[in-house]
C-alpha positions in Angstrom: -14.3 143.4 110.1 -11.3 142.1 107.5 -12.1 140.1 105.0 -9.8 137.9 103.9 -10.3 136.7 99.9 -9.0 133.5 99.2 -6.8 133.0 96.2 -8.0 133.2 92.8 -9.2 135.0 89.4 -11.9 137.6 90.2 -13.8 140.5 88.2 -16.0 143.0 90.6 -19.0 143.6 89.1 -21.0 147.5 89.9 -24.5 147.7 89.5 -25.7 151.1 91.0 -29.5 153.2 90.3 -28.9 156.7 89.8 -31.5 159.9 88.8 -31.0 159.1 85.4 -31.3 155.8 85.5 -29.4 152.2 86.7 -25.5 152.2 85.6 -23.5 148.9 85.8 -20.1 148.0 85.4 -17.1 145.4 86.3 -13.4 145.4 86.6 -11.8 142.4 86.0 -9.8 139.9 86.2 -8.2 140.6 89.5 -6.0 137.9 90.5 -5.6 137.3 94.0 -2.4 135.5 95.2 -0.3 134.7 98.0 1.6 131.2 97.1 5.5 131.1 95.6 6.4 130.3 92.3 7.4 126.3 92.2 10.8 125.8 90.0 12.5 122.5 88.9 15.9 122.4 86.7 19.1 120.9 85.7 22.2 121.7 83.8 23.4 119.1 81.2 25.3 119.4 78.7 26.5 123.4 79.5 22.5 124.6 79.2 19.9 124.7 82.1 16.3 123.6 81.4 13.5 123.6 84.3 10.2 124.5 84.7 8.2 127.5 87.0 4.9 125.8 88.4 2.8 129.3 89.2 -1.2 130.3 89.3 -0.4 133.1 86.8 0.2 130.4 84.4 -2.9 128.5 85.3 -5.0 131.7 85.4 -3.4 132.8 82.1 -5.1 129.6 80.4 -8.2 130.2 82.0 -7.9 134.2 80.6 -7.2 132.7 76.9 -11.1 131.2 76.7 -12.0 135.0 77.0 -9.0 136.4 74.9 -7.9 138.5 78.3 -5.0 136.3 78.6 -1.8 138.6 79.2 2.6 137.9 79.1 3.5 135.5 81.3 6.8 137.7 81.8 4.9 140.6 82.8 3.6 138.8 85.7 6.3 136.7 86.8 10.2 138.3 86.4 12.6 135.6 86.3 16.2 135.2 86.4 19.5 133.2 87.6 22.7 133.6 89.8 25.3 131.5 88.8 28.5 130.6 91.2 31.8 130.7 89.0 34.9 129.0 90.2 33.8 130.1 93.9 32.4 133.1 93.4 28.9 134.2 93.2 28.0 136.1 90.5 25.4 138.9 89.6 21.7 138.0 88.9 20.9 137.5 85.2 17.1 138.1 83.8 16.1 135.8 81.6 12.6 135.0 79.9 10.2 132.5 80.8 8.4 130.5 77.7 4.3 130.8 78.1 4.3 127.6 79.6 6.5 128.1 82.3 9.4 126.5 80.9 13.2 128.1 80.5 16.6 127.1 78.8 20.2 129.4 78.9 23.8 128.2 79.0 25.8 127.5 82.1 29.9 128.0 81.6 32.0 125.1 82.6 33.5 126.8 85.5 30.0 127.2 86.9 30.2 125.5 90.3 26.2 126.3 91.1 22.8 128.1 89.7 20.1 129.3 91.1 16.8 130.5 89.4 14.8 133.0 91.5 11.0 134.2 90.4 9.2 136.7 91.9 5.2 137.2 90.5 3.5 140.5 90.5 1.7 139.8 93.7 5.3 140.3 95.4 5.7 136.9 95.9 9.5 135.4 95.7 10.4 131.6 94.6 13.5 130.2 94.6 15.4 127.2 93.6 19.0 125.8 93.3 18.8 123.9 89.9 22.7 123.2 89.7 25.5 122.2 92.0 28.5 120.6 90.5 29.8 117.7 92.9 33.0 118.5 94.5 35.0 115.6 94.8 37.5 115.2 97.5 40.9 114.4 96.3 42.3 110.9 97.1 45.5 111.5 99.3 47.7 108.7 99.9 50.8 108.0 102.6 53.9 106.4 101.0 57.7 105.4 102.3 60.6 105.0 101.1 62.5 102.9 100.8 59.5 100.5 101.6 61.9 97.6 103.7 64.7 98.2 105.6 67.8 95.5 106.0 70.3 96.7 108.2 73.2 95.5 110.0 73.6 96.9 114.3 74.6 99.7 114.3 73.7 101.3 111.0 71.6 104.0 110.0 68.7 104.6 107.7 67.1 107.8 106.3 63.2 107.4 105.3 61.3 109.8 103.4 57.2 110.2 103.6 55.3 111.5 100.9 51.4 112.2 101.1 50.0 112.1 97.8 46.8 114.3 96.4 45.0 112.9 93.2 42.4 115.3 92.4 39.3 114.0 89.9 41.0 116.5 87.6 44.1 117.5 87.6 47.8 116.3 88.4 48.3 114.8 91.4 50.7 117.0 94.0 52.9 115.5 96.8 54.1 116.3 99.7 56.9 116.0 101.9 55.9 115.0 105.0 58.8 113.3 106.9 59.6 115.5 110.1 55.9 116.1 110.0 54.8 112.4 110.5 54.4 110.3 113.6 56.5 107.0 113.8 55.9 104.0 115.9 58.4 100.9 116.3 56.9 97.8 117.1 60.6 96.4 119.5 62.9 99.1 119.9 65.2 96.0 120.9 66.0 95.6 117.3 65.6 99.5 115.5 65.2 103.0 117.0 63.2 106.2 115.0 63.6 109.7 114.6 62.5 112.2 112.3 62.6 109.6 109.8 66.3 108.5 110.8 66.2 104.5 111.8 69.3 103.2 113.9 69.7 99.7 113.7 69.8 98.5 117.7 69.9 94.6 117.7 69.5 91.5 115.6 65.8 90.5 114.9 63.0 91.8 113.2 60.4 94.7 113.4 57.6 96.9 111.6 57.6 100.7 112.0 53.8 102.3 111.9 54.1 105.9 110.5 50.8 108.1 110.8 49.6 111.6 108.8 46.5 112.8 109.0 43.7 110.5 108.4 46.3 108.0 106.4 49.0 105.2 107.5 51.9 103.4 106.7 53.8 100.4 107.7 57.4 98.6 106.5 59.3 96.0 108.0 62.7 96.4 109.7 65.6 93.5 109.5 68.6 93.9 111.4 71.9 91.3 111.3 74.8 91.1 113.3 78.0 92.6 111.5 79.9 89.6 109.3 83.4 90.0 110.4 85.0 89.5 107.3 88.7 87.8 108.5 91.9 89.2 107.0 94.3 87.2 104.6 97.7 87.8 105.9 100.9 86.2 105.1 104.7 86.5 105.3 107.0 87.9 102.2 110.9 87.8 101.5 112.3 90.0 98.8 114.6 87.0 97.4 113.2 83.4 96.9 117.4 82.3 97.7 119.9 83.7 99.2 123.7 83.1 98.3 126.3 84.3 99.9 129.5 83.0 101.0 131.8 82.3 104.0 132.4 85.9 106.2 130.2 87.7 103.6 126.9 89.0 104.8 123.4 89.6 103.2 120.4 91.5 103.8 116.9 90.3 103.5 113.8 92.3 103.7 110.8 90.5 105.3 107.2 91.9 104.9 103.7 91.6 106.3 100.9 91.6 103.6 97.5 92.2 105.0 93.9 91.4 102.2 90.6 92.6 103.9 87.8 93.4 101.7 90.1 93.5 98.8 92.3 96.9 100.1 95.9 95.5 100.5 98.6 96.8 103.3 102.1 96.3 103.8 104.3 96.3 106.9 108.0 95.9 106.9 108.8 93.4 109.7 112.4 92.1 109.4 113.6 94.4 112.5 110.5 92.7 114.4 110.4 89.2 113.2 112.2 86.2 114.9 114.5 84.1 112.8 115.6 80.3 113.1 118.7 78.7 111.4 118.1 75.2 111.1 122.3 74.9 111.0 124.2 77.6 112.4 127.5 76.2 111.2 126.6 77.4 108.0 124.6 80.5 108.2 123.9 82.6 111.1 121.1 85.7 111.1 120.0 88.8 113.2 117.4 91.4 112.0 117.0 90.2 108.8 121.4 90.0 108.2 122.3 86.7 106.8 126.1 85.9 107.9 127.9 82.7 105.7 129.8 80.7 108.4 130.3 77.5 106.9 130.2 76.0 103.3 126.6 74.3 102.5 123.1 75.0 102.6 120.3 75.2 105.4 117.0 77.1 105.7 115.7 80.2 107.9 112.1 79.9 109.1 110.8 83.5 110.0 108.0 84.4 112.5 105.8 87.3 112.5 102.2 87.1 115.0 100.6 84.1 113.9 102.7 83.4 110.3 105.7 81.9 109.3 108.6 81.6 106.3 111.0 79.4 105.2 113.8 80.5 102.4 117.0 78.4 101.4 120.3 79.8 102.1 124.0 78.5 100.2 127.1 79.1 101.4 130.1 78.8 99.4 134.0 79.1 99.9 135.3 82.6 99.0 136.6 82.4 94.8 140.3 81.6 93.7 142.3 83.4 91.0 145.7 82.4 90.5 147.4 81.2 93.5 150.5 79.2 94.0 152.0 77.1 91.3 154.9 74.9 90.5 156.4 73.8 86.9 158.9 71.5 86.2 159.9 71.0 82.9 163.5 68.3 82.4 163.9 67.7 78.6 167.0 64.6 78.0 168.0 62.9 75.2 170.3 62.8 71.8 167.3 64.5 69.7 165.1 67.1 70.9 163.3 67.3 74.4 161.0 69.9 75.6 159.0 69.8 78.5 156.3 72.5 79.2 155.1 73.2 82.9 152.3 75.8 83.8 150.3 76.3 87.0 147.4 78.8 87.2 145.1 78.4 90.3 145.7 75.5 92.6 147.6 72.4 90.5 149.8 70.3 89.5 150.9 69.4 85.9 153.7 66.9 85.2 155.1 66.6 81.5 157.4 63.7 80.2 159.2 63.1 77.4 161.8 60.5 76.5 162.5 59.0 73.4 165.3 59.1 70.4 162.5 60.4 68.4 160.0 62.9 69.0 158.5 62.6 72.4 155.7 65.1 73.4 153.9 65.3 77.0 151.4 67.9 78.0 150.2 68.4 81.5 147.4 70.9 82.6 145.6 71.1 85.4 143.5 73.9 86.9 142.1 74.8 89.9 143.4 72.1 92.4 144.6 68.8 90.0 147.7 66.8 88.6 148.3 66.8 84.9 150.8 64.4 83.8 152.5 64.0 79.9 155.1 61.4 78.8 156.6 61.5 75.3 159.0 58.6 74.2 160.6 58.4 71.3 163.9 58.8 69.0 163.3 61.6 67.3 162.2 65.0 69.9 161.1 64.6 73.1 158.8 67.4 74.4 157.1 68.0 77.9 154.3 70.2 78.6 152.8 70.9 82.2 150.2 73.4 82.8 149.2 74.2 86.2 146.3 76.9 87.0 146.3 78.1 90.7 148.3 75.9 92.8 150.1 73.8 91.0 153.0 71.7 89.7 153.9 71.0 86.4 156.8 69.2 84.9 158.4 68.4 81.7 160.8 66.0 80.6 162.3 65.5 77.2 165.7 62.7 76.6 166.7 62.2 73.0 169.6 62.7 71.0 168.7 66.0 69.7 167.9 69.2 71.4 166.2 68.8 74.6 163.9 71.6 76.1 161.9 72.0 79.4 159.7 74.9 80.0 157.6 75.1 83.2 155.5 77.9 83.6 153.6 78.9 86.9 150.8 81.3 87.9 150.8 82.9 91.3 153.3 80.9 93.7 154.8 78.6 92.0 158.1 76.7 90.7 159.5 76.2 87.2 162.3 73.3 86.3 163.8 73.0 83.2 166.5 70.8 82.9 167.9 69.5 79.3 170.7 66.9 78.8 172.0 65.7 75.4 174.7 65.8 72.5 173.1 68.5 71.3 171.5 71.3 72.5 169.7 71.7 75.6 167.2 74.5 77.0 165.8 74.6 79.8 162.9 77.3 80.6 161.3 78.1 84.1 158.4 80.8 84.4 156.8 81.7 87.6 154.6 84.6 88.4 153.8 86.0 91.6 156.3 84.5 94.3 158.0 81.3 92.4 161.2 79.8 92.2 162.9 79.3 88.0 165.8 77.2 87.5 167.1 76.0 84.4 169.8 73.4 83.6 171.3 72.3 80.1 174.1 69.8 80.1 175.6 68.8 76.7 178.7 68.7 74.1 177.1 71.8 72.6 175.7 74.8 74.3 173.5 74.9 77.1 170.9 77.4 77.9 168.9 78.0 81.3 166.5 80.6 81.8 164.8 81.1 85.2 162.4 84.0 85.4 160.8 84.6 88.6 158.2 87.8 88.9 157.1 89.1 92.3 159.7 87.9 95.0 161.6 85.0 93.6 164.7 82.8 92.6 165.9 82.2 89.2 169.3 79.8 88.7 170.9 79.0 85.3 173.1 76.5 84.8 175.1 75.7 82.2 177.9 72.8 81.5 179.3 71.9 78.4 182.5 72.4 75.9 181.0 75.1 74.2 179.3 78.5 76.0 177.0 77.4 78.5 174.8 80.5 79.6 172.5 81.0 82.5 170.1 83.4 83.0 167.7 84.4 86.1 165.2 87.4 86.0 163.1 88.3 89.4 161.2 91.1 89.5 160.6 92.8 93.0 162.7 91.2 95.2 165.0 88.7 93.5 168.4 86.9 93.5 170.1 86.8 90.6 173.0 83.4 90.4 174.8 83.0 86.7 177.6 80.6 87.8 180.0 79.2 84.3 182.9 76.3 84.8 184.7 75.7 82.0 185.9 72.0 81.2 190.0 72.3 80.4 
């Protein structure tokens, strides 16, 4: 039957009788083996050390007392497989030391070795002695932004990043928005979609948002709108208007509108109302201001909810020169001379008596009364000045020469009469539509000039023992009188 030999170091030993004799012999050591080469190792450091645990070494010792010890390589055949960056690589024969122990160098992008024996008995060991630890990346879930405050009604775009942070390495992101899950916590106050919020009602709320294994959360406020309440108020182009009786202005009335600092305007005169507070002296209709009366008042306009008040003053129409009358009477032995004129509305009177010299001026303008009186021996002159309507009249007596000029503006009548020994003059002006007469009385020669421009009368009269002249100019349409008596 089999035999089966147990493991260990054996010699066979022949001893055997033959014709010639007894022969012996032996063969030896025979190793008999059936176990796996043991290995242990690390890698530290970019080299691998371990350690092959095997009955050919412990035979090999037990050889060496009887010098038959033999190379542990030729009885055990060792070598490594290393796994580079993911990929296994070829088998690499390497030696073993006497005593079972090894060293060779592992690469940094070795992910893994393994050391594989196999003895001369056919027997196979192997061991992983290496296996670089994989570290999972940290991944993360952010938002942003990371609160929301909102007013109804508005929107809101999130964005979701998942995060990877190798051990080594730069972290990469991700976008994962339209990828992620999203759960609101009251849809009373804020709606989600893709990432989109909607703002639904006042209040507050958190939104969950899930990817893969991680989680986020941020918190929703939502407000009610603030109605932000316009500034508006009334505007006239003119802080005052003047105008005057039967002449008519025009006002422009705007609407000026501030909301969040943008600024409109709205012509309203057409559409406003208007209210005269007297309408004796001003009336108004789509923004037309009418003078009725001499004075002032005020206007209050309305527009929606605003109002406006401006000052309005009236005055009578303007006067240039109007209707006048000057009279100007010069008597006396000297020298009289009166001096009328009227520009405007007025009246100016001018007196002058006296043996002397007797000077009276008179001037008045616009409506008014000037008077002058002059007495004396020597000359007696009269002045009367009269702007608009007016009157003005000069008398001069003396014993000299006596002279009377009256001078109007407009409408108006001029008298100048001169008695005395000597000579007398007597001047009348009046422009526009006025009457001139002119008398000189006297031993010597007497004079009268009457001049009348526009429609008017001039007389001249003269009396005396000497030439007495008179003359009357009237331009437009005018009588012309020269009447001359002579004394026997």
């Amino acid at each position: 039957p089999a035999t089966k030999i147990p493991d260990g170091l054996y010699t066979i030993d022949f001893t055997g009788l033959a014709a010639s004799g007894q022969v012996s012999g032996y063969v030896g050591p025979i190793v008999v083996k059936t176990t796996k080469p043991e290995i242990t190792g690390s890698v530290a450091e970019g080299v691998a050390t371990g350690q092959v645990t095997d009955k050919y070494i412990d035979y090999n010792e037990e050889l060496a007392l009887y010098d038959l010890n033999y190379n542990l390589n030729d009885k055990l055949k060792a070598s490594y497989i290393a796994t580079v960056n993911g990929q296994v690589k070829a088998p690499v024969a390497f030696e073993l030391n006497q005593d079972g122990s090894f060293t060779f160098p592992v690469t940094a992008e070795t992910n893994a070795v393994s050391v594989v024996i196999t003895d001369a008995a056919g027997n196979v060991g192997e061991a992983k002695i290496y296996e670089k630890e994989i570290v999972e990346p940290v991944v993360t879930l952010s938002v942003n932004p990371t609160e929301l405050d909102l007013t109804v009604g508005e929107t809101a775009q999130l964005k979701v990043t998942e995060t990877s942070t190798p051990a080594e390495g730069d972290a990469t992101e991700e976008d994962v928005t339209s990828k992620a899950t999203y759960a609101v916590e009251d849809k009373n106050v804020a709606t989600v979609a893709n990432g989109l919020v909607t703002a639904v009602g006042k209040g507050t709320t958190t939104i969950t948002i899930s990817y893969g294994e991680n989680t986020v959360t941020l918190n929703v406020t939502v407000e009610e709108p603030v109605v932000v309440e316009p500034n508006v108020t009334l505007e006239i182009d003119q802080a005052q208007v003047e105008t005057s009786i039967g002449k008519e202005v025009t006002v422009k009335i705007t609407e000026v509108t501030t909301v969040n600092g943008q600024t409109t305007v709205k012509d309203v005169t057409k559409l406003a109302t208007y209210e005269v507070a007297n309408d004796q002296i001003a009336t108004v209709r789509a923004g037309i201001v009418k003078g009725k009366g001499q004075g002032t008042t005020t206007i209050t306009v309305t527009y929606g909810d605003h109002t406006l008040t401006f000052d309005v003053l009236v005055e009578k129409p303007g006067n240039g020169n109007g209707n006048g009358n000057g009279n100007g009477n010069g008597n006396g032995n000297g020298n009289g001379n009166g001096n009328g004129n009227g520009n405007g509305n007025g009246n100016g009177n001018g007196n002058g008596n006296g043996n002397g010299n007797g000077n009276g001026n008179g001037n008045g303008n616009g409506n008014g009364n000037g008077n002058g009186n002059g007495n004396g021996n020597g000359n007696g002159n009269g002045n009367g000045n009269g702007n608009g309507n007016g009157n003005g009249n000069g008398n001069g007596n003396g014993n000299g020469n006596g002279n009377g000029n009256g001078n109007g503006n407009g409408n108006g009548n001029g008298n100048g009469n001169g008695n005395g020994n000597g000579n007398g003059n007597g001047n009348g002006n009046g422009n526009g539509n006025g009457n001139g007469n002119g008398n000189g009385n006297g031993n010597g020669n007497g004079n009268g000039n009457g001049n009348g421009n526009g429609n008017g009368n001039g007389n001249g009269n003269g009396n005396g023992n000497g030439n007495g002249n008179g003359n009357g100019n009237g331009n437009g349409n005018k009588n012309n009188l020269e009447v001359t008596k002579l004394e026997p």
